[in-house]
Rosetta silent file (secondary structure, phi, psi, omega in degrees, C-alpha in Angstrom):
SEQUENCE: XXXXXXXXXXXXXXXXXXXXXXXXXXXXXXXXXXXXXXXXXXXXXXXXXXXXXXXXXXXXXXXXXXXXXXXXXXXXXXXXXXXXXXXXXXXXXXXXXXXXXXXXXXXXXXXXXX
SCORE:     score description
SCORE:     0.000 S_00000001
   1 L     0.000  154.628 -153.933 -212.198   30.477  163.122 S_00000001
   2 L  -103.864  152.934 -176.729 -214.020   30.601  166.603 S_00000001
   3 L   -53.155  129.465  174.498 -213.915   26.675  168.340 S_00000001
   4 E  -114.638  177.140  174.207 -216.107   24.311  168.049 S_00000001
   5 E   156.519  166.077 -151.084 -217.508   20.810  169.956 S_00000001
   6 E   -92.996  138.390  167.304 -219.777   18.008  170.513 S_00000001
   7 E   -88.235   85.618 -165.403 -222.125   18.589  173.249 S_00000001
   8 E   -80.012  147.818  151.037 -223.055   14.975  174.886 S_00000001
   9 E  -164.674  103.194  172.634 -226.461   14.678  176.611 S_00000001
  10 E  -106.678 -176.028 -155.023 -228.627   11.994  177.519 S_00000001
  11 L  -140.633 -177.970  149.876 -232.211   11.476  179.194 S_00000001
  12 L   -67.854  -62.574  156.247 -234.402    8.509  179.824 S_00000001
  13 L   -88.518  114.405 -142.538 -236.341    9.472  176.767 S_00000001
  14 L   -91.046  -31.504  163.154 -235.454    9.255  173.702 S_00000001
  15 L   -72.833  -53.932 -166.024 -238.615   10.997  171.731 S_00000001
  16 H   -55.145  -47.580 -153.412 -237.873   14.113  174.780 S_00000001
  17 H   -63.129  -35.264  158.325 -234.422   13.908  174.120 S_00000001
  18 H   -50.830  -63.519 -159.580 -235.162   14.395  170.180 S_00000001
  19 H   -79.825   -8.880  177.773 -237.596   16.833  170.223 S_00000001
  20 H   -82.621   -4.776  168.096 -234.980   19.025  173.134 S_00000001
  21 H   -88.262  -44.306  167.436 -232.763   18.514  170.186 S_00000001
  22 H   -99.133    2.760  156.751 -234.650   19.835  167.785 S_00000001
  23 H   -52.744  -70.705  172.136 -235.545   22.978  169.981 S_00000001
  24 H   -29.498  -67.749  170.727 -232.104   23.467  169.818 S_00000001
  25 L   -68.393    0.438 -176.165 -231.387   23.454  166.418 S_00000001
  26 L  -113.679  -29.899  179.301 -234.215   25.663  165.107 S_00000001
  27 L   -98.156   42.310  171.573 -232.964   27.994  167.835 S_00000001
  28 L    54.150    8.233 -156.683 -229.462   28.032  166.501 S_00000001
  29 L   -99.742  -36.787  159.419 -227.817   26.847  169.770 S_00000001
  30 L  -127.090  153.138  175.147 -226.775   23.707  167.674 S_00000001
  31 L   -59.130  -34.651  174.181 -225.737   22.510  163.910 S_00000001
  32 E   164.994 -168.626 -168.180 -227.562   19.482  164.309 S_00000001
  33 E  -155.027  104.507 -155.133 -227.652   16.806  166.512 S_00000001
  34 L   -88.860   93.463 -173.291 -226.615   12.991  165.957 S_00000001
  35 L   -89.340  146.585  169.577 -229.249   11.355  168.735 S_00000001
  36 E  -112.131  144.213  179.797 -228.626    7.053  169.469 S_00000001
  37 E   -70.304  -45.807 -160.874 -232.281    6.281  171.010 S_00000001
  38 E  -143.269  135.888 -175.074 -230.553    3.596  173.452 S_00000001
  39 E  -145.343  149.317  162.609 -227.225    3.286  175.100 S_00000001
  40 E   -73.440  116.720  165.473 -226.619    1.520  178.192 S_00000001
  41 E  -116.749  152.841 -178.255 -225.734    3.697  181.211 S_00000001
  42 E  -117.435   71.409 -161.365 -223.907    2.302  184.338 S_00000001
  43 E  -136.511  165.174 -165.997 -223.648    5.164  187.221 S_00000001
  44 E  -117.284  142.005 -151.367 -223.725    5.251  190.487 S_00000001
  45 E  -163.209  103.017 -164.835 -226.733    7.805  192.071 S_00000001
  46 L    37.004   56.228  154.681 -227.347    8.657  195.674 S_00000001
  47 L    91.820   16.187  174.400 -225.372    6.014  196.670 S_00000001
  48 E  -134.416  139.058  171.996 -226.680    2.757  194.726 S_00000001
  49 E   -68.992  136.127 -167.398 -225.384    1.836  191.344 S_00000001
  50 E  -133.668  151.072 -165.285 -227.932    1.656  188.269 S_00000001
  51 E  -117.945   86.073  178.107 -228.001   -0.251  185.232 S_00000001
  52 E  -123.041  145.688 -178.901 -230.466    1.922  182.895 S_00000001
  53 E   -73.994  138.372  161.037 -231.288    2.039  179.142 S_00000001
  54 E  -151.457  175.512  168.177 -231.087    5.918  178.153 S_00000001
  55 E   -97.616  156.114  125.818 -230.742    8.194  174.878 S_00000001
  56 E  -120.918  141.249  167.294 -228.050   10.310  173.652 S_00000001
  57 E  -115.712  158.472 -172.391 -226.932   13.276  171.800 S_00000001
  58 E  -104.830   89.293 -172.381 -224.428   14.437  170.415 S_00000001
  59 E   -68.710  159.749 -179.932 -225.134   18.273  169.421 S_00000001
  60 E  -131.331  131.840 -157.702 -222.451   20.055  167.217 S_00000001
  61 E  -150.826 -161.112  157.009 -222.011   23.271  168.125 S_00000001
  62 E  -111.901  142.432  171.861 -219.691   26.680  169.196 S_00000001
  63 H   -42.638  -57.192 -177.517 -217.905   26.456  172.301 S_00000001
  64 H   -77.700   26.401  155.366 -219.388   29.552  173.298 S_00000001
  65 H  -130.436   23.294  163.926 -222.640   28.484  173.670 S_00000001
  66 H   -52.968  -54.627  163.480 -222.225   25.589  175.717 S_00000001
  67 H   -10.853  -59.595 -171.633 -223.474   28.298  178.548 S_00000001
  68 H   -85.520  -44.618 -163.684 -226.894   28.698  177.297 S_00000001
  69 H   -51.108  -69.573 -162.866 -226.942   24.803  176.209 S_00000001
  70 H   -64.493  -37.533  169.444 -226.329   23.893  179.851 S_00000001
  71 H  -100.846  -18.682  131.938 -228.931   26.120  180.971 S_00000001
  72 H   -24.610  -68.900  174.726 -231.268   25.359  178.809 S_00000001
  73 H   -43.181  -58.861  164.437 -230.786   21.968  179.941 S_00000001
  74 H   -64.817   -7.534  178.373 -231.107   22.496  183.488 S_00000001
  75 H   -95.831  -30.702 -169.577 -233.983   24.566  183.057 S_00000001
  76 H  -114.333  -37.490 -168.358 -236.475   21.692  180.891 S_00000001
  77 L   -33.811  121.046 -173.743 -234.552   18.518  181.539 S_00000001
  78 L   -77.373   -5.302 -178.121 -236.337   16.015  183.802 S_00000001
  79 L   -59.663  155.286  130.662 -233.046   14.940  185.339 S_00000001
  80 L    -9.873  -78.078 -163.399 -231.890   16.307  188.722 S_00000001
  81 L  -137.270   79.998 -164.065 -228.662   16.961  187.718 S_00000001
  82 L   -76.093  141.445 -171.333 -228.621   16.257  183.965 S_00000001
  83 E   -96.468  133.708 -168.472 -225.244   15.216  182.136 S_00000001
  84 L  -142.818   86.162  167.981 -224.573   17.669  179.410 S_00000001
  85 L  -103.582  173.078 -126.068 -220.410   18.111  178.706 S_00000001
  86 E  -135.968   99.409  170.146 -218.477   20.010  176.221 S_00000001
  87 E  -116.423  138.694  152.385 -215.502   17.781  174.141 S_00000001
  88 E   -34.948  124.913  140.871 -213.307   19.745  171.872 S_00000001
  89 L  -106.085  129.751 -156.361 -212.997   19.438  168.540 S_00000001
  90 L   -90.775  -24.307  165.697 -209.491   19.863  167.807 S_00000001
  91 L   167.614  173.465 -162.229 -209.813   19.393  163.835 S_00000001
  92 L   145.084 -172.079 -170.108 -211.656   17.751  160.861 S_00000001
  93 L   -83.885  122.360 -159.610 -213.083   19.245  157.708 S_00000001
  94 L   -46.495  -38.419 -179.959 -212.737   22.576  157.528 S_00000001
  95 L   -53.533  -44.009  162.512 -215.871   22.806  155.071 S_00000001
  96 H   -58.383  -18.497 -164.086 -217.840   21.156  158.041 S_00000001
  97 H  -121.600   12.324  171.441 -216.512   23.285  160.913 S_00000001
  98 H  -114.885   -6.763 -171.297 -217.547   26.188  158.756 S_00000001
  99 H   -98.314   -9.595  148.942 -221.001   25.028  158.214 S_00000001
 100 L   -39.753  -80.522  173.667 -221.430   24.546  162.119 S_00000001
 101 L   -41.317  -20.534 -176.477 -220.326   28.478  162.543 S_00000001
 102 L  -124.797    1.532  152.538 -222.398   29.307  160.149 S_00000001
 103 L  -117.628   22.935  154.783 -225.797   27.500  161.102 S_00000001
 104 L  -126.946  162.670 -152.931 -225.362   28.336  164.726 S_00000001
 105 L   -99.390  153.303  155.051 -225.965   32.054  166.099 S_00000001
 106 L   -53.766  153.142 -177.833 -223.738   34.041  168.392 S_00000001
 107 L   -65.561  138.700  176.444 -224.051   33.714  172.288 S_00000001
 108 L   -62.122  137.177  160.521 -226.628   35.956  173.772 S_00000001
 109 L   -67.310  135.422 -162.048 -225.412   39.147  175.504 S_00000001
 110 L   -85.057  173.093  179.635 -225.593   38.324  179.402 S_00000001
 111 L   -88.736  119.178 -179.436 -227.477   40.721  180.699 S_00000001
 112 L   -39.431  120.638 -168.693 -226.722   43.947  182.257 S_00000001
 113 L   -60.476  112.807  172.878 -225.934   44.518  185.991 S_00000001
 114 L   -65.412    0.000    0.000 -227.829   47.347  187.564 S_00000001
């Protein structure tokens, strides 16, 4: 069976971060997507440390379209440098990790090099 995993991403906003979630999932790039509106992040950013409320999700998805995910991201995201990583999942129920694979689409063919 081809590999699956949770896709983290948060925002500021918590309605964008929904509806870039549900973009996602009507365009098959994720299974669904478990968003918390507010989590505390604690990061450090051009050299001063910030204490900000943000959302995250967790998309469920196939490893091989973390690619498009990521660029996707970086292309609408209001973030700079938006955080969007990739964790395995290493196992769970197989009935679940077939209905991911089978409500997300294959990875787009990159496009040919002239």
């Amino acid at each position: 069976m081809e590999e699956t995993c949770e896709v983290i991403i948060t925002a500021a906003e918590a309605d964008w971060l929904a509806e870039f979630t549900r973009r996602l999932v009507t365009e098959r790039l994720a299974a669904c997507g478990h968003n918390t509106a507010t989590i505390r992040s604690i990061y450090r950013w051009e050299g001063s440390v910030h204490d900000e409320d943000e959302a995250r999700v967790a998309l469920h998805t196939r490893r091989t379209l973390v690619p498009e995910i990521v660029a996707r991201a970086n292309q609408e995201h209001p973030y700079e440098v938006p955080c969007v990583i990739a964790l395995p999942i290493v196992d769970g129920n197989p009935e679940y990790l077939r209905w991911i694979i089978a409500e997300t689409r294959e990875p787009a063919e990159p496009a040919a090099e002239d």
